[in-house]
C-alpha positions in Angstrom: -45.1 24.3 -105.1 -47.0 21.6 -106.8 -48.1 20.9 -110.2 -48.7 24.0 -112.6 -52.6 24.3 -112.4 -54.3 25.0 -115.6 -55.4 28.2 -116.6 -59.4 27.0 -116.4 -58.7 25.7 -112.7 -57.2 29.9 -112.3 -59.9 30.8 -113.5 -62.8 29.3 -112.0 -61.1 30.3 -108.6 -61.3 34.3 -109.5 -64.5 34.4 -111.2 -65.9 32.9 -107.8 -69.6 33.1 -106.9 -70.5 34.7 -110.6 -68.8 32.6 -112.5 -71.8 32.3 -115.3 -72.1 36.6 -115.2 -68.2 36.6 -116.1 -68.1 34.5 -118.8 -71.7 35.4 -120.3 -69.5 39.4 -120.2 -66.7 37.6 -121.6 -69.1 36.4 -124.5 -70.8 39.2 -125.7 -68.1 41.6 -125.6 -66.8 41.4 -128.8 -70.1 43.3 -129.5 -68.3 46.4 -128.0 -65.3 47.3 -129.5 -64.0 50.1 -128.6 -64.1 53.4 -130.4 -61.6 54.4 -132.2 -59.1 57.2 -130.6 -58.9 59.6 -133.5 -62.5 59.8 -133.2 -63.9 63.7 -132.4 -65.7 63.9 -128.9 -69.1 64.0 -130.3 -68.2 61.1 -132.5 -67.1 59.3 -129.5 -69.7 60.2 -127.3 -72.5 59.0 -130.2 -70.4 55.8 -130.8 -70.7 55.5 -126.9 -74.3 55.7 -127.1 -74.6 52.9 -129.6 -72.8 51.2 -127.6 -74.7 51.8 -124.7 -78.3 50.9 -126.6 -76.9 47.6 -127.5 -76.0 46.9 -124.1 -79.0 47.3 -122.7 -80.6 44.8 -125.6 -78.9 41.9 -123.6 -80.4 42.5 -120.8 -77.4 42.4 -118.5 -78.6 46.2 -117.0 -82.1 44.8 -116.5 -80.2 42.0 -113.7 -80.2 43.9 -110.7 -83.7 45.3 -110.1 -86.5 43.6 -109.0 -88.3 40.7 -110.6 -91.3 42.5 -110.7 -90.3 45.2 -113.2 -88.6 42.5 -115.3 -85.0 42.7 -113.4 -83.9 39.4 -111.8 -83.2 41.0 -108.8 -79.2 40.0 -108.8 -77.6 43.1 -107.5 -74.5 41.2 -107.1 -74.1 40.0 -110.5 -75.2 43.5 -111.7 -72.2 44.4 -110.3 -69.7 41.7 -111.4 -70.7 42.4 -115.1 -69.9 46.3 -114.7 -66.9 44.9 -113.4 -66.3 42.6 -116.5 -66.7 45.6 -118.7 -63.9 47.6 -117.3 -61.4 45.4 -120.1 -62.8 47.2 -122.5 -63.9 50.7 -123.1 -64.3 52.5 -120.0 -66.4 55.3 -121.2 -69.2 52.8 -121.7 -68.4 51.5 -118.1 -68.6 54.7 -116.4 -71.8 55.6 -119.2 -73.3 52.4 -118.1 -72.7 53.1 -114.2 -74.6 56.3 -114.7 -77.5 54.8 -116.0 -78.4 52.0 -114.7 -75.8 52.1 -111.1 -76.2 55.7 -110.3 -79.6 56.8 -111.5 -81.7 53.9 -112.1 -79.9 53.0 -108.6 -81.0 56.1 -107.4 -84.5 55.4 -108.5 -84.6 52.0 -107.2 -83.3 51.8 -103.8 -84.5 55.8 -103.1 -87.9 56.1 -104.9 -90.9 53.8 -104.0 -93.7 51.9 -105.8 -95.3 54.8 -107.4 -91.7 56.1 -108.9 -91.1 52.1 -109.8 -93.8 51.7 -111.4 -93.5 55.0 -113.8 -90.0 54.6 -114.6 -88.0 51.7 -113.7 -88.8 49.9 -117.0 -88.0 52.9 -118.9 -84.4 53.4 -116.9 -84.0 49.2 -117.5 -84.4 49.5 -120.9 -82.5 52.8 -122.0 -85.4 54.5 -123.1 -85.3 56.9 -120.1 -81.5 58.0 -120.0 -80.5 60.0 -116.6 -78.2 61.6 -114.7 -77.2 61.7 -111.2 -76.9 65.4 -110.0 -75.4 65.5 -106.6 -71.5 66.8 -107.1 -71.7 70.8 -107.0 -69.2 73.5 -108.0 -68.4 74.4 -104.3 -69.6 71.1 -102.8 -67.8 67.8 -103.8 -67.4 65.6 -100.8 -69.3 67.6 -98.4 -72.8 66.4 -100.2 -75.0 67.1 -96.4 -74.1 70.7 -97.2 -74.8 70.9 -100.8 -76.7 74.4 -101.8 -79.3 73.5 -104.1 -82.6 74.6 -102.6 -86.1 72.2 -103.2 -88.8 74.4 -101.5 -92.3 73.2 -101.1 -94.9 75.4 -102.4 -98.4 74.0 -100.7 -100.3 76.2 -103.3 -99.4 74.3 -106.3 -98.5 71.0 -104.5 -95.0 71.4 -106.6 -91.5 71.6 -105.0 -89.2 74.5 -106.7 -85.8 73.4 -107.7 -83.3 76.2 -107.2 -79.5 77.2 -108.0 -78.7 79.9 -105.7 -75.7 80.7 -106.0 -73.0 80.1 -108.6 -71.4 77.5 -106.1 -74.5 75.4 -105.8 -73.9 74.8 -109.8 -74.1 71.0 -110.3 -71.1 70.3 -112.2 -69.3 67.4 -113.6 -72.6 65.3 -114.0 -72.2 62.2 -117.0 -75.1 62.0 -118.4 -76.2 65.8 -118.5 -74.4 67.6 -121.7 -75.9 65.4 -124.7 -78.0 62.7 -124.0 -80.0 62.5 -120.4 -83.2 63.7 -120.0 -83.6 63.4 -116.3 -81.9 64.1 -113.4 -81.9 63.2 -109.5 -81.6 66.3 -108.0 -79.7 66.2 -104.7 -81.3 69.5 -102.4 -82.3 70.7 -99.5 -85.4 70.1 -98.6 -87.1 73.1 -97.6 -91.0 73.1 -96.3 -92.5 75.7 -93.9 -89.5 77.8 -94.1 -87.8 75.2 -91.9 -84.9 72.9 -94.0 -85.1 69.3 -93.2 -81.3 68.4 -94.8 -80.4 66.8 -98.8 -83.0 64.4 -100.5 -83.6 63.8 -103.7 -85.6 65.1 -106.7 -86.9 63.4 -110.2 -86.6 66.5 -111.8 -86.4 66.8 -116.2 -84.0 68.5 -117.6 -84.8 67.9 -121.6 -88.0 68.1 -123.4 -88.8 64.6 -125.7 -86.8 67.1 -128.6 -83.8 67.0 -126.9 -84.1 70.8 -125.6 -83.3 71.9 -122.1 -86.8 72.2 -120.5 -87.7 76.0 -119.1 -85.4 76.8 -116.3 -82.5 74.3 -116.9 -79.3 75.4 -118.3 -77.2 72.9 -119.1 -72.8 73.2 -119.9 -70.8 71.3 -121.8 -67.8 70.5 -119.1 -65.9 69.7 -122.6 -62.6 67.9 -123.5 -61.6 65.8 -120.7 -58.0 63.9 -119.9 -60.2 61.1 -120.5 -63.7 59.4 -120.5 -64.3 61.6 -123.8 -67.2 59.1 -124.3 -68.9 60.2 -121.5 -71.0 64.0 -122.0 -70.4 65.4 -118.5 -72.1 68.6 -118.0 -73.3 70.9 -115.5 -76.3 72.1 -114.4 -78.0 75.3 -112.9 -82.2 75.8 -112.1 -84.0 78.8 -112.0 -87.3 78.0 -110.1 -87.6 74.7 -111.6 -91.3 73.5 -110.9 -91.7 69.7 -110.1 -94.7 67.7 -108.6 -94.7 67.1 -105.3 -94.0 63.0 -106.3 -90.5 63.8 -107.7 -89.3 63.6 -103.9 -87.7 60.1 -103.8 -90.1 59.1 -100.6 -88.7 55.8 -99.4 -86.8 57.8 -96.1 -89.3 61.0 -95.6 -92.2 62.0 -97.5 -94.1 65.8 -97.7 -97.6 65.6 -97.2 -100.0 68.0 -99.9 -99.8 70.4 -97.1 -96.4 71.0 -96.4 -96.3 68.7 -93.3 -93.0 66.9 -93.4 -91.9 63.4 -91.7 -90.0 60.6 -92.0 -89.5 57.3 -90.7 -86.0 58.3 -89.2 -86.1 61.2 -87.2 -82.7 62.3 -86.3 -81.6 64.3 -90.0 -77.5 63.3 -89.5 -78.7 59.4 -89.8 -81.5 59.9 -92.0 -79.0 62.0 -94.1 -76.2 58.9 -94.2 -79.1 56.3 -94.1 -80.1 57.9 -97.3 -76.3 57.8 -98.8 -75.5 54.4 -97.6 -78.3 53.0 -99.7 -76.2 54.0 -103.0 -72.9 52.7 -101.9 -73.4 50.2 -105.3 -71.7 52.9 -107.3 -69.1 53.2 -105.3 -68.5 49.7 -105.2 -68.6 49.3 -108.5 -65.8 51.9 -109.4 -63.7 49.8 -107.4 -64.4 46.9 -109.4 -63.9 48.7 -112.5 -60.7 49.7 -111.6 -59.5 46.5 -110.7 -60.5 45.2 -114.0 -58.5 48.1 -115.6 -55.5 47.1 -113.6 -55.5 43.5 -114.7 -55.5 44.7 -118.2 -52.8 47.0 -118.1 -50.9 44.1 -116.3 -52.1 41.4 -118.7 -49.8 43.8 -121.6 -47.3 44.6 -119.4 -46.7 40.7 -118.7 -47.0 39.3 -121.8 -44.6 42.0 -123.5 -41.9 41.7 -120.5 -41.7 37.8 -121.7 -41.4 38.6 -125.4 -39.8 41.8 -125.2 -35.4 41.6 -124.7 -32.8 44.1 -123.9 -28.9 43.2 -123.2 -27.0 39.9 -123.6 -26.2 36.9 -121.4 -22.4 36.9 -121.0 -22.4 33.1 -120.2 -24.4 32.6 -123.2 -24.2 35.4 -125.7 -28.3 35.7 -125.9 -30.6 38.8 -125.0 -32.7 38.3 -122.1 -36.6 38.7 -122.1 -37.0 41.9 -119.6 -38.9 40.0 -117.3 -36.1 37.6 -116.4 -34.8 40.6 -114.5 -35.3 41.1 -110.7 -36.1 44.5 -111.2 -38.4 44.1 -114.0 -39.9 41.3 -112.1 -39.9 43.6 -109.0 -41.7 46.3 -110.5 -44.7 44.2 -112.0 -44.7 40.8 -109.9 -46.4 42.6 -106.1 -48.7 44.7 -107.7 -50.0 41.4 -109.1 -50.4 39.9 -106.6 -52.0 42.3 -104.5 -54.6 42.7 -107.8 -55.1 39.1 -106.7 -55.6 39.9 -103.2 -57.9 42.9 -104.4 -59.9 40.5 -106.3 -61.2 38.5 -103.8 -61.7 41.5 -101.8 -63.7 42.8 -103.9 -66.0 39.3 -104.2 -66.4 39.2 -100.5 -67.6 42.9 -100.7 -69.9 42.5 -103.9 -71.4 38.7 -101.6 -72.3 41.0 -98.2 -74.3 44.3 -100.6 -75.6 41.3 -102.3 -77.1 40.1 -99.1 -77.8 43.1 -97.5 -79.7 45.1 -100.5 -81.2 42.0 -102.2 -84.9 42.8 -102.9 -86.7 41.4 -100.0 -83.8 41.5 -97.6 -84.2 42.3 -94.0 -82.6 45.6 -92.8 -79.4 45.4 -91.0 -78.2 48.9 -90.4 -75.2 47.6 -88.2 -73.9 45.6 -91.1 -75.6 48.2 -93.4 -72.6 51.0 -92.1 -70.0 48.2 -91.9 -70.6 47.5 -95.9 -70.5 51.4 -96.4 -67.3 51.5 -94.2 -65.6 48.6 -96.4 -66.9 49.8 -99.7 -65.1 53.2 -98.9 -61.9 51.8 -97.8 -61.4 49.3 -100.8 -62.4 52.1 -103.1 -59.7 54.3 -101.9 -57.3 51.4 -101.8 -58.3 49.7 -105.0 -58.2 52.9 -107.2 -54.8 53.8 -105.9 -53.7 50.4 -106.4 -55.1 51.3 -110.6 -53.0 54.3 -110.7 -50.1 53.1 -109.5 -49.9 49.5 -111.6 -51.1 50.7 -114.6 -48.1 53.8 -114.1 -45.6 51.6 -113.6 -47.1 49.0 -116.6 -46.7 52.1 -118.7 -42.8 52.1 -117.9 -42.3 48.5 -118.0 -44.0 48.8 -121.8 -40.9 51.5 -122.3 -41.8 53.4 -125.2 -44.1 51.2 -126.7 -45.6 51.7 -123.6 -46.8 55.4 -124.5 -48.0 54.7 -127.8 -51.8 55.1 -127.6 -52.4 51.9 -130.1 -50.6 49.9 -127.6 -53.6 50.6 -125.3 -52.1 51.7 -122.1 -51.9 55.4 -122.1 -56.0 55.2 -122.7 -56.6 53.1 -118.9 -54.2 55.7 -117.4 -56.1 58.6 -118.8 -59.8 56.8 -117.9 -59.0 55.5 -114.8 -57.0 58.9 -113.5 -60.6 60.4 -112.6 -61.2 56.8 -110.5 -59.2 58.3 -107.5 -61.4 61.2 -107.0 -65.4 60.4 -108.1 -67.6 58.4 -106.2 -65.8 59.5 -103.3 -62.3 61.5 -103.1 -60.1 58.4 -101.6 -58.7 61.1 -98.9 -62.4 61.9 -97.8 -63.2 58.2 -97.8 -60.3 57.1 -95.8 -61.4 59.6 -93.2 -64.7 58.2 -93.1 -63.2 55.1 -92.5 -61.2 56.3 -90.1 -64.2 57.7 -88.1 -66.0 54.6 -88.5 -63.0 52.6 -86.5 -63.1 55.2 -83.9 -66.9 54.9 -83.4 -66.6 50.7 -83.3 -63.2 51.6 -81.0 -65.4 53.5 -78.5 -67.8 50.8 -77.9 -65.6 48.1 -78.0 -64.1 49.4 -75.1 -67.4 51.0 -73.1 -68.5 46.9 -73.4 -64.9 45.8 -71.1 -66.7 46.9 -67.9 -64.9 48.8 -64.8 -62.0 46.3 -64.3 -61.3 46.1 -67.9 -61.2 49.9 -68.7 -59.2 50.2 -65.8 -57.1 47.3 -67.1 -57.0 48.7 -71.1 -56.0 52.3 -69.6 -53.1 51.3 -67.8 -52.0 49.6 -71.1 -52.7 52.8 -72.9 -50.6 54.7 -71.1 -48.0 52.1 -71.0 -48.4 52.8 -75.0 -48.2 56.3 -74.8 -45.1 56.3 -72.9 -42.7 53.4 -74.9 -44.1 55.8 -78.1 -42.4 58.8 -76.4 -39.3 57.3 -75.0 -38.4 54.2 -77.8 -38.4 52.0 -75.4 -41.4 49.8 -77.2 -41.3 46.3 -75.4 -44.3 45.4 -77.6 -43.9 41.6 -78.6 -42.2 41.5 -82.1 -43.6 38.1 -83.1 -45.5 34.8 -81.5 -44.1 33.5 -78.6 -41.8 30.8 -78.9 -41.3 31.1 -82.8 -38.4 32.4 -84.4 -39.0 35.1 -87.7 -40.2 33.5 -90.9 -41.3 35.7 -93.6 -43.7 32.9 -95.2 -45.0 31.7 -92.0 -49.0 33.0 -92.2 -49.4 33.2 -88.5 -46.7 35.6 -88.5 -48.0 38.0 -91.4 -50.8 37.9 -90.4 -49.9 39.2 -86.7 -47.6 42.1 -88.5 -50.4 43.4 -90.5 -53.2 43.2 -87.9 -51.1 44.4 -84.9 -50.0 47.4 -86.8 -53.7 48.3 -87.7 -54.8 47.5 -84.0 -51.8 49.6 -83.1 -52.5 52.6 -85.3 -56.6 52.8 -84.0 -55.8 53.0 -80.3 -52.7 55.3 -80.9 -55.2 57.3 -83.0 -57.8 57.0 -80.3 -55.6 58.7 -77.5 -54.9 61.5 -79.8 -58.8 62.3 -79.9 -59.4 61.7 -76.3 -59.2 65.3 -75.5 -61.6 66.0 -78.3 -64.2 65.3 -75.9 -63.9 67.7 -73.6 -65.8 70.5 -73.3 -65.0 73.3 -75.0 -62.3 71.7 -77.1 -60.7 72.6 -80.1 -62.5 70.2 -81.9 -61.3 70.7 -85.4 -57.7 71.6 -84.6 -57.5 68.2 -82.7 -58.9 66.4 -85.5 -56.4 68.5 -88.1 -53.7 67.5 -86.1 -54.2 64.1 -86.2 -55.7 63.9 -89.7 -52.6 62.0 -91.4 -52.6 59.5 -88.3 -56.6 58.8 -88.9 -55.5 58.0 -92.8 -52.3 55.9 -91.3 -55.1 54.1 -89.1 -57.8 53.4 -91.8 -55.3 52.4 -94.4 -54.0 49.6 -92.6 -57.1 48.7 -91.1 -58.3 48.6 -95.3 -54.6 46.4 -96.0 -56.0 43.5 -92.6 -59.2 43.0 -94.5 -58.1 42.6 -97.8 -55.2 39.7 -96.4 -57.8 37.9 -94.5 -60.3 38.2 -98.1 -57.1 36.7 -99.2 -56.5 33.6 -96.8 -59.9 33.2 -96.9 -60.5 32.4 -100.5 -57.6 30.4 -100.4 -59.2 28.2 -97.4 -62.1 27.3 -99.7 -60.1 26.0 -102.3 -60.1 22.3 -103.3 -57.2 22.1 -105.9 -54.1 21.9 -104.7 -52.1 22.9 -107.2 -54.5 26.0 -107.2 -54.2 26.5 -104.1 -50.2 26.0 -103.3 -50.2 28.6 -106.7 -52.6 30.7 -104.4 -50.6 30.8 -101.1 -47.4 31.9 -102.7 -49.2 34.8 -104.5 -50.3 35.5 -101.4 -47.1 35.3 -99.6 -45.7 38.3 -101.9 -49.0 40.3 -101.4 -48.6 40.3 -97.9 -44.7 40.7 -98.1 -45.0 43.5 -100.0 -47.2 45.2 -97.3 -44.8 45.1 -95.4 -41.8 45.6 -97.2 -44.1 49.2 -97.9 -44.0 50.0 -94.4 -41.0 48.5 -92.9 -40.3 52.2 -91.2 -43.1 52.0 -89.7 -42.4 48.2 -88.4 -39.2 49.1 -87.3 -39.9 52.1 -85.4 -42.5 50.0 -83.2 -39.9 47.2 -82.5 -42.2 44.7 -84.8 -39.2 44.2 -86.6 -35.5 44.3 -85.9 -33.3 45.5 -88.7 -32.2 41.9 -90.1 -36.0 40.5 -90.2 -36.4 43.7 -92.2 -34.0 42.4 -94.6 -35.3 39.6 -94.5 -38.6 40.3 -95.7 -37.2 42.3 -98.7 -35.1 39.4 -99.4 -38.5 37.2 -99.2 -39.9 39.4 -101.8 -37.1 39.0 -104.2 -37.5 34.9 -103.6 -40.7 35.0 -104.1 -40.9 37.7 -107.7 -38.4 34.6 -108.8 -40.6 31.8 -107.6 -43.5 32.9 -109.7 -42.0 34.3 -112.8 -42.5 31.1 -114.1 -45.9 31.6 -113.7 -46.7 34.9 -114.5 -48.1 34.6 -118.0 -50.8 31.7 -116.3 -51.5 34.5 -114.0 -52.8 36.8 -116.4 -54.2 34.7 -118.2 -56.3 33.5 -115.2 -58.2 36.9 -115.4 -60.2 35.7 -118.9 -59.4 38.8 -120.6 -61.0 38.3 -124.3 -58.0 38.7 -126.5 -60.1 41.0 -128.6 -59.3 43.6 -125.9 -55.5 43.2 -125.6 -55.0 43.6 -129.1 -52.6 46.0 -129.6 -48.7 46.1 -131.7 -46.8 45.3 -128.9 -48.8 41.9 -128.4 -49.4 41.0 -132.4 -45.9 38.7 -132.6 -43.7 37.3 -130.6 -40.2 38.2 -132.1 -38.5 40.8 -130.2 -38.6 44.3 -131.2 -35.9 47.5 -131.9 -34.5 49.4 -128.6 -37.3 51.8 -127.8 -35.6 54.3 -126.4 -31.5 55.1 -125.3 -29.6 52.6 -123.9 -28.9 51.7 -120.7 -25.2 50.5 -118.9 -25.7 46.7 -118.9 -25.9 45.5 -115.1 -24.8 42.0 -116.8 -21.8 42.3 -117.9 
């Protein structure tokens, strides 16, 4: 490695393409301190509000709408500055992400002039606060077979918004139990007795008073394991009457006499057309999360270098708990894949930029693609949060679980991250079904000789799977193994994803037959599809990786780059070395080799490791905590330990 970059030249590397959104966040966030804990729900929750007023007075919500309704149409840097906001209270993240990502979203990209035009500036502005009602008591994920009813009554021009059944309850919607006044209403649309599938309503829910409107009930979904700041409620409508222009018309529009249509005809792709248009939010939690990671390992870091337990025998002294391997092991790879999840996550936020831009063309190939991403990097990324920030929480030892030392309160916010906007299970499998989709055609392009050609090789798969005898190539020809050696990670990772899809592939083959047991086939297979879209999800955020580190200029940013790298990727493979040995990828000394790589490479950057927190800009007002305040060493924490030094 060369020269120790500075932590500016870090810096301007990770803040990327929105460099100026970052630090303008950075800036003004010491105008959000966080509430304090002993705070009672309401008080929270009004504190949150504040909170929420004042952001929308610097104009940072107002970025990603169009220029027309004062916005600067940036929907990219929208984004990047929710991100920003995740080092600091995430009940004012999520808050924020209801109002401006999920409903004012909603509005936006859903609605059309005549629903801009009334209420955009309104939404912008935090005058209009709003919910987003789609989740339902009996209907999370499966949102095409939500139960709310919106039937179109022709004799009032007016669309009734109905809860028929307990089960069709919206539930856990931020927003609804104290302060929105408006909700879009996810329904099915129902006009001449025939349904036409789940659009969405403007429908009110409070009066200008504050008081649910006739027909609305609205529930307190009360104490929470965290987010307390946030006033999710639930909803129920008896015969809720609404104009016929509170259907969001940009996809299908009901004409004054009942006479539905819609610019896409076929209701499955209307239906996802329709989703795929909001997959902001969904990036955005990702974001968020990643932002909570960073901050949990920011503590962890710094403490772990201040922080000693045990002496030295050669020289009497206590070490700092991150001059141990296992210290280092336990904090060191989840770093650097929150590097690797960074840039990601940039090259993610740069294509919905492009793609939902106002003015940009459509592109509903690259449209799905950026739906398919979004939902794998979610899943990934909020797992990634639940897992670092645990095992930041153990590294912090007791301190650790003090809530004034700041961690316990990202575990308990981000713990929901896993399952809204998407349960990471349900997303994989979407992912999963995507691959399978792009597999199909891929191979109906090859033409006669080369189906012919790819079968034969299929069934040579199928049969070295069965019998062990895999004679699959375990690394580039002519090259011995070297853990560091790009080329070579690079062909582990992507082969075993490659591998995985047209295993997975075979196993739904018979799916197509007629009269199939569709379902059972697909159950059978289901941990296979996740297997299959995880690792595809773990290729694409490497390449983000190399990629970010090709367009770097300074090279002591850049060889600082490649050997965070190098551990990411290492430690993706370390995490499935079963599955690399079982396919003859690896043998079982390379294996040992890569975990010895890892251990190399925890030691090659602890040096480092304070620079690469550092790097994420975190304002120090939000990593003020006890544990951080000095930097003498505290009392034992909790019992001791046997010494593994002497």
């Amino acid at each position: 490695m060369t020269a120790t970059p500075s932590v500016e030249a870090l810096r301007t590397v990770l803040d990327g393409r929105w460099a100026n959104v970052r630090e303008d966040v950075r800036s003004r966030m010491g105008l959000f301190r966080p509430a304090n804990p002993d705070l009672s729900t309401e008080e929270y929750r009004a504190r949150v509000l504040e909170l929420l007023e004042e952001l929308a007075k610097t104009g940072h919500p107002h970025t990603g709408f169009a220029e027309e309704y004062g916005g600067k149409g940036d929907v990219g840097g929208v984004v990047v500055a929710f991100q920003a906001l995740g080092y600091g209270d995430l009940s004012l993240l999520v808050k924020a992400g209801v109002q401006w990502g999920l409903f004012g979203g909603a509005v936006q990209v859903l609605g059309t002039k005549r629903h801009h035009d009334e209420y955009l500036r309104r939404i912008m502005d935090g005058e209009l606060l709003g919910c987003f009602a789609m989740t339902e008591t009996g209907h999370g994920s499966d949102v095409q077979h939500l139960r709310t009813t919106a039937t179109y009554d022709p004799s009032t021009r007016e669309f009734v918004i109905d809860t028929p059944e307990p089960g069709a309850r919206k539930d856990y919607i931020g927003n609804a139990a104290r302060d929105g006044r408006m909700a879009v209403v996810f329904a099915q649309l129902v006009t001449e007795g025939t349904s036409h599938g789940v659009h969405a309503f403007l429908t009110p829910i409070r009066d200008d008073e504050g008081k649910a409107v006739p027909g609305v009930e609205i529930s307190d979904c009360g104490q929470k394991a965290g987010l307390n700041g946030v006033d999710n409620g639930r909803l129920t409508f008896d015969h809720v009457r609404v104009p016929r222009e509170a259907l969001l018309n940009r996809f299908a529009d009901v004409a004054e006499n009942g006479t539905y249509s819609s610019s896409i005809e076929n209701e499955n792709r209307r239906f996802f057309t329709m989703l795929g248009t909001l997959v902001r939010g969904r990036i955005s939690v990702a974001g968020g999360a990643g932002s909570a990671a960073q901050k949990a390992l920011a503590i962890a870091i710094r403490y772990g270098e201040k922080r000693r337990q045990f002496s030295d025998p050669a020289s009497g002294e206590e070490v700092v708990v991150l001059d141990y391997r296992a210290h280092q092991r336990k904090l060191l790879p989840a770093l650097a894949t929150t590097y690797a999840l960074q840039f990601a996550q940039d090259d993610l936020v740069a294509e919905m930029h492009r793609l939902q831009s106002p003015g940009a063309p459509e592109d509903e190939a690259a449209q799905r693609e950026l739906e398919n991403r979004a939902a794998g990097l979610k899943a990934v990324g909020t797992w990634h949060a639940t897992a670092t920030i645990q095992a930041c929480r153990e590294a912090c030892g007791g301190a650790g679980y003090l809530s004034e030392n700041l961690i316990p309160q990202l575990k308990a916010d981000t713990d929901v991250f896993t399952t809204f906007e998407g349960d990471n299970t349900v997303l994989l499998q979407l992912v999963g079904k995507g691959l399978l989709g792009d597999y199909g055609k891929r191979v109906g392009k090859l033409g006669p000789l080369g189906i012919a050609r790819f079968a034969g090789e299929q069934v040579l798969a199928s049969v070295t799977e069965r019998t062990g005898a895999n004679k699959l190539p375990s690394r580039l020809p002519g090259r011995g193994f070297a853990p560091r050696d790009r080329a070579q990670q690079r062909k582990l990772i992507t082969d075993r994803a490659e591998h995985l899809l047209a295993g997975l592939a075979r196993r739904m083959r018979p799916a197509l037959k007629k009269g199939a047991d569709q379902f059972g086939i697909f159950n059978a297979a289901q941990d296979h599809m996740l297997a299959a879209a995880r690792a595809h999800v773990d290729a694409l955020v490497f390449e983000s990786f190399v990629d970010a580190i090709g367009r770097v200029t300074d090279p002591a940013v850049r060889a600082l780059l490649e050997t965070i790298c190098d551990l990411h990727a290492l430690a993706v493979i370390e995490r499935d070395r079963a599955w690399f040995l079982e396919h003859g990828r690896l043998t079982a000394a390379e294996s040992r080799a890569v975990t010895g790589a890892v251990n190399d490479l925890c030691a090659e950057l602890r040096p480092h490791a304070r620079l690469l927190v550092d790097a994420f800009g975190i304002p120090e007002g939000w990593l003020a905590c006890p544990i951080l305040a000095d930097e003498s060493a505290t009392e034992a924490d909790s019992e001791p330990v046997p010494s593994m030094v002497g």
